[in-house]
MIDOSE-1310 file (N, C-alpha, C; in nm, 2 decimals, decimal comma, always signed):
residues 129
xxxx	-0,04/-4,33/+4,96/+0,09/-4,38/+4,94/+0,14/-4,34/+4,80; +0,26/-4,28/+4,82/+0,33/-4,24/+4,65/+0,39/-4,37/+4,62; +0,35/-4,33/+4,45/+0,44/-4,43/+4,39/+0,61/-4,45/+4,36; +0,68/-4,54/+4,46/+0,82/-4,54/+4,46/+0,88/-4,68/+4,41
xxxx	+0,99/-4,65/+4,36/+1,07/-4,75/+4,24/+1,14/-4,78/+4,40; +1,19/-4,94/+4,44/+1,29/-4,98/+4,52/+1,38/-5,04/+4,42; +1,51/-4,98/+4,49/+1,59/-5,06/+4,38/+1,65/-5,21/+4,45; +1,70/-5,28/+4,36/+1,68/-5,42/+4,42/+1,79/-5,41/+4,54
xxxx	+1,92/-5,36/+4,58/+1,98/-5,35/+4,63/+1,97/-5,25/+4,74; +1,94/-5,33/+4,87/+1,95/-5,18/+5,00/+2,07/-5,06/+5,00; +2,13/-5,04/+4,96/+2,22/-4,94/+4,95/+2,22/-4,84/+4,91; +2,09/-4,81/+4,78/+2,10/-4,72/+4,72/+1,94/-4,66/+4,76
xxxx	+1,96/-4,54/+4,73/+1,83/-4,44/+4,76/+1,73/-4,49/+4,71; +1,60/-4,43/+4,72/+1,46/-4,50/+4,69/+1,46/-4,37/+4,55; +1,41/-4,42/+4,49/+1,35/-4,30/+4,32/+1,22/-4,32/+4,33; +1,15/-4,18/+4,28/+1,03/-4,16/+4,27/+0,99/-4,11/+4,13
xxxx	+0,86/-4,17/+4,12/+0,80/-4,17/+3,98/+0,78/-4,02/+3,95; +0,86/-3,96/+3,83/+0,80/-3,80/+3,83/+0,65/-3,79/+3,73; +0,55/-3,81/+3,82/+0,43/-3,84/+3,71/+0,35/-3,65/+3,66; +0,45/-3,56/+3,63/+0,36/-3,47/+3,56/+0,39/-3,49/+3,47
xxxx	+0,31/-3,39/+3,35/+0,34/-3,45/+3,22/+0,39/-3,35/+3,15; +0,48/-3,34/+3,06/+0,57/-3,22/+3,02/+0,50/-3,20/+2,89; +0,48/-3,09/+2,86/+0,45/-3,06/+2,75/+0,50/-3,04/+2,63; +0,48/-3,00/+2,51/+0,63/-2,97/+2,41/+0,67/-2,81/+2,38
xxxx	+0,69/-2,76/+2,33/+0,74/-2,62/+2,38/+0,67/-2,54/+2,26; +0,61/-2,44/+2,31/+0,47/-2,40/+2,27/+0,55/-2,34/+2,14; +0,45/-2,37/+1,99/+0,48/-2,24/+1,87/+0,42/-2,13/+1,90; +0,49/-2,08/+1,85/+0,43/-1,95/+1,80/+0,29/-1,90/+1,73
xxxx	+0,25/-1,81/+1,78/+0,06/-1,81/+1,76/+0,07/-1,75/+1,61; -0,02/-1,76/+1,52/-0,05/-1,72/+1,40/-0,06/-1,58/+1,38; -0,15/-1,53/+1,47/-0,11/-1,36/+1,44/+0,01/-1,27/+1,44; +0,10/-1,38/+1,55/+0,19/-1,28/+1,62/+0,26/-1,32/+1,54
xxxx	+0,31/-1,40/+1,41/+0,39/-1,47/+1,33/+0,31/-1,38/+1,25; +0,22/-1,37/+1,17/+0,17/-1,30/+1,04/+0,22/-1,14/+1,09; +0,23/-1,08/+1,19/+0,25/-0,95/+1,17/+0,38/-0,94/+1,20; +0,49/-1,04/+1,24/+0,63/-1,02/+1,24/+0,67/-1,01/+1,05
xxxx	+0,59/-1,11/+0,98/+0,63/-1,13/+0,88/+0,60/-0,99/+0,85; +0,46/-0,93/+0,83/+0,45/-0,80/+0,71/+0,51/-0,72/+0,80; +0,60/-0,69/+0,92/+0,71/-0,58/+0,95/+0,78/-0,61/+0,86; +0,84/-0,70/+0,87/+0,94/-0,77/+0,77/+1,01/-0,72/+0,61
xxxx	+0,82/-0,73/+0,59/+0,84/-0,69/+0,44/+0,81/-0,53/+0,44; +0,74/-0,48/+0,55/+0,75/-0,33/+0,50/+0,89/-0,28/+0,54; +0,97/-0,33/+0,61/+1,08/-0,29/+0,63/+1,17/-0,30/+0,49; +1,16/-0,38/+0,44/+1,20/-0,44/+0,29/+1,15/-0,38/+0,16
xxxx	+1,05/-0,29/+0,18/+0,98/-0,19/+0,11/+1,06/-0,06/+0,09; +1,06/-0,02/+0,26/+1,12/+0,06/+0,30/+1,30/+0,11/+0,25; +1,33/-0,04/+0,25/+1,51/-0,02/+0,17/+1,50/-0,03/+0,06; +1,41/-0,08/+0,01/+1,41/-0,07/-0,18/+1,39/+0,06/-0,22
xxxx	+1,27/+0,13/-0,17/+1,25/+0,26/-0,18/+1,34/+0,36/-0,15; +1,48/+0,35/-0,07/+1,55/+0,38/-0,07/+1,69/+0,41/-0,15; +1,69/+0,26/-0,19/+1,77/+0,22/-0,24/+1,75/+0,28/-0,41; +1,62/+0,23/-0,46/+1,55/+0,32/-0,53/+1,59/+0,47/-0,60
xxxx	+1,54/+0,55/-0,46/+1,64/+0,72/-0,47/+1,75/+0,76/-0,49; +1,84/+0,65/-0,48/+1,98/+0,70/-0,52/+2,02/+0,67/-0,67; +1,97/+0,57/-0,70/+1,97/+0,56/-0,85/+1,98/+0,65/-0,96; +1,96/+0,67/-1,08/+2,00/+0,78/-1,16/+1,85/+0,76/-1,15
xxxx	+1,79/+0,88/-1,19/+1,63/+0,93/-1,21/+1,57/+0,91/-1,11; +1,59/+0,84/-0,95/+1,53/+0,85/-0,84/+1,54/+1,00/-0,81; +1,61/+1,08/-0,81/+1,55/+1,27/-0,74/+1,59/+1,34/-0,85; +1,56/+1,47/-0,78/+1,59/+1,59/-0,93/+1,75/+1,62/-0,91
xxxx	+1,85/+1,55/-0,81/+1,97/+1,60/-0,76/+2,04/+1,50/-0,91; +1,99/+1,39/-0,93/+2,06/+1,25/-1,02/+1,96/+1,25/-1,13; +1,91/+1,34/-1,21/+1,84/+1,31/-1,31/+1,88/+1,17/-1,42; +1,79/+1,13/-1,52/+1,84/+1,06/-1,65/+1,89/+1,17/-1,78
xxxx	+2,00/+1,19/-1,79/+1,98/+1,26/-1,94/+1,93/+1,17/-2,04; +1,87/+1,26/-2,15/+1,81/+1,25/-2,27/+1,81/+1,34/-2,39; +1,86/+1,29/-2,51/+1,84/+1,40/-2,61/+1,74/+1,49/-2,62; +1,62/+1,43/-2,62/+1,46/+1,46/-2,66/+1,39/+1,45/-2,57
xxxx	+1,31/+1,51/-2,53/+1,20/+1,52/-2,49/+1,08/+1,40/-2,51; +1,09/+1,36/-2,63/+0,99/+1,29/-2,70/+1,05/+1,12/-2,59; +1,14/+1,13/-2,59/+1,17/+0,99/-2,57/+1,18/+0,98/-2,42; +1,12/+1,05/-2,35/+1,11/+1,02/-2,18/+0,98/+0,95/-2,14
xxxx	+0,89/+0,96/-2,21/+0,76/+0,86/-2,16/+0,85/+0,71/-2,17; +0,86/+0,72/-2,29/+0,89/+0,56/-2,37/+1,00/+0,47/-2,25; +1,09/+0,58/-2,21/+1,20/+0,52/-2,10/+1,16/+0,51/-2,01; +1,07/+0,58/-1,95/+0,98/+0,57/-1,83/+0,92/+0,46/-1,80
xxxx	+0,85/+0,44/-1,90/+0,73/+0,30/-1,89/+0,83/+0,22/-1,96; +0,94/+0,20/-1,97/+1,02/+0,06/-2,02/+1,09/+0,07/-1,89; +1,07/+0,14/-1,81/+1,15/+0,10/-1,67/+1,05/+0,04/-1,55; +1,09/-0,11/-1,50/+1,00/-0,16/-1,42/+1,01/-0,11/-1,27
xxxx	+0,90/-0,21/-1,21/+0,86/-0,17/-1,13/+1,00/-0,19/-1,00; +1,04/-0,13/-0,93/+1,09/-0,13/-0,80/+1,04/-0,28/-0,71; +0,95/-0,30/-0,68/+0,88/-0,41/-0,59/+0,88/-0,51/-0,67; +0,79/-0,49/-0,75/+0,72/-0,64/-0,80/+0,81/-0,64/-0,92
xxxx	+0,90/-0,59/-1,00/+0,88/-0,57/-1,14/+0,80/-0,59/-1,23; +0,71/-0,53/-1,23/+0,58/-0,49/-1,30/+0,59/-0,38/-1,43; +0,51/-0,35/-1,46/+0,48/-0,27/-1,54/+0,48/-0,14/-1,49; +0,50/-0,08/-1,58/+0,50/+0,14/-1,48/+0,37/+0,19/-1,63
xxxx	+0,28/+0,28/-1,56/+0,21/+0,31/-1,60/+0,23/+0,47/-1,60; +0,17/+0,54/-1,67/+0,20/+0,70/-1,68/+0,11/+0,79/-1,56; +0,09/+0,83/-1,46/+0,02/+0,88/-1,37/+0,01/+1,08/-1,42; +0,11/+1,12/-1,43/+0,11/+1,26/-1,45/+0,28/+1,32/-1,49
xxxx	+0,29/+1,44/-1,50/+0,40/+1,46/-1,58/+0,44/+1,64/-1,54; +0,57/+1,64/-1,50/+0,57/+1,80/-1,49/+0,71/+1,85/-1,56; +0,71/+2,00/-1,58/+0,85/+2,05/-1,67/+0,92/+2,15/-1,58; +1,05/+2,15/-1,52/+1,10/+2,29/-1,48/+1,24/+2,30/-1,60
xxxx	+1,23/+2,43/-1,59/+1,35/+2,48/-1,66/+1,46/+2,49/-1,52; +1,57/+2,43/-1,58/+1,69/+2,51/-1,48/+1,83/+2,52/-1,57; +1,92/+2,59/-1,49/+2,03/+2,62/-1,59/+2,11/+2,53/-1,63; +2,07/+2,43/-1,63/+2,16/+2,30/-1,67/+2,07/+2,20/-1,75
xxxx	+1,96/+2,24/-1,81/+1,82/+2,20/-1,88/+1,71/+2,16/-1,83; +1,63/+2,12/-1,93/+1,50/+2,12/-1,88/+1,45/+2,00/-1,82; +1,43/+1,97/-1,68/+1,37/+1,87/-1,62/+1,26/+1,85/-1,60; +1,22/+1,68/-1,62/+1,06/+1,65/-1,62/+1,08/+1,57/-1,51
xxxx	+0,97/+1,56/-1,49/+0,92/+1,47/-1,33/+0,80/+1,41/-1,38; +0,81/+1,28/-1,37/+0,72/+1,17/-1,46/+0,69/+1,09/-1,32; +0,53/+1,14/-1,33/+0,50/+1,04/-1,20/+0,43/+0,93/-1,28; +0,47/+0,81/-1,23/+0,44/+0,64/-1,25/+0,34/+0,56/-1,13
xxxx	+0,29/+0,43/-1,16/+0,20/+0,38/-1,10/+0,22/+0,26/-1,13; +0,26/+0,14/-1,08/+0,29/-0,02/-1,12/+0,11/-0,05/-1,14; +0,14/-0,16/-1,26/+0,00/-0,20/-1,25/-0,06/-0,30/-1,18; +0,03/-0,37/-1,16/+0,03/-0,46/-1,04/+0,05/-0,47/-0,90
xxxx	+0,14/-0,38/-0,87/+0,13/-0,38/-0,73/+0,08/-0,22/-0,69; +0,07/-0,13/-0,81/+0,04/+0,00/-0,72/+0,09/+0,11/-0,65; +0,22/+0,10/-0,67/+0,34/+0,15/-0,59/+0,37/+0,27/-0,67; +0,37/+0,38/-0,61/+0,39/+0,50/-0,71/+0,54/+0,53/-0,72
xxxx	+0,57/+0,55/-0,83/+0,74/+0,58/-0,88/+0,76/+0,70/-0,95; +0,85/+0,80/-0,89/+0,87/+0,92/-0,96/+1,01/+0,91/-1,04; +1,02/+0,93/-1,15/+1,13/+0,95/-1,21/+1,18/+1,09/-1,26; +1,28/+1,13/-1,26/+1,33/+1,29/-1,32/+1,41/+1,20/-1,43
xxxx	+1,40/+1,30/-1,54/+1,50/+1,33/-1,64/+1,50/+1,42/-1,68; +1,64/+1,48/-1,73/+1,68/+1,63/-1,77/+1,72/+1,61/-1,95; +1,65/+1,70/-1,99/+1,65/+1,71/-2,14/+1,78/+1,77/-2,17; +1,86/+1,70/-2,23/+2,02/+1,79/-2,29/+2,02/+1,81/-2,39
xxxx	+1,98/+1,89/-2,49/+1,99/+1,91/-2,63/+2,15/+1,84/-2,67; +2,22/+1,76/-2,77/+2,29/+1,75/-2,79/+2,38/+1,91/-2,85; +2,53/+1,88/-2,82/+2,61/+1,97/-2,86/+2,61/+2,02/-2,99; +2,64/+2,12/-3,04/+2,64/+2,18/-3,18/+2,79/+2,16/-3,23
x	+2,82/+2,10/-3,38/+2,96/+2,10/-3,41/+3,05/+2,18/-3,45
């Protein structure tokens, strides 16, 4: 025999007890939430890095001018890190000549997060008076 509610009045329909039991609406599992997140952030990597190259000294198309030569480490490593703002460390260093001066390509290395950063600057001799 099922369990049924009468209501006190014959007139009205008989109700039945809905005895399953509902559950609460499932979270979301741990992995599948940990690797939504790091898309997330490498997507967000991805635009910085971007965002990054267009800046002045991100390619050889937008160099940094500079009087000297001497003073491109020093700007280099006073410029932080892209990600973390960290520190820029010196990784290697190259020179082309072109007709509009001499360009260096200063490869960098955060010390903290590791993230390698190329900077160009073009040497401008100042003008003669």
């Amino acid at each position: 025999m099922s369990p049924t509610l009468r209501s006190r009045s014959p007139g009205y329909p008989k109700r039945e007890i809905d005895t399953t039991v509902s559950r609460p609406p499932r979270s979301r599992r741990q992995r599948r939430q940990r690797r939504e997140d790091e898309r997330a952030l490498r997507r967000q990597v991805r635009l910085r890095e971007e965002l990054a190259a267009q800046l002045p000294g991100g390619s050889a198309e937008q160099p940094i001018d500079v009087a000297s030569a001497s003073i491109v480490e020093g700007k280099a490593r006073a410029t932080p890190c892209i990600q973390c703002e960290g520190d820029l460390e010196l990784r290697g260093d190259r020179a082309l000549s072109t007709a509009r001066g001499v360009l260096r390509e200063i490869v960098l290395a955060c010390r903290r997060c590791h993230t390698a950063r190329t900077l160009w600057f073009r040497v401008v001799p100042p003008a003669a008076n």
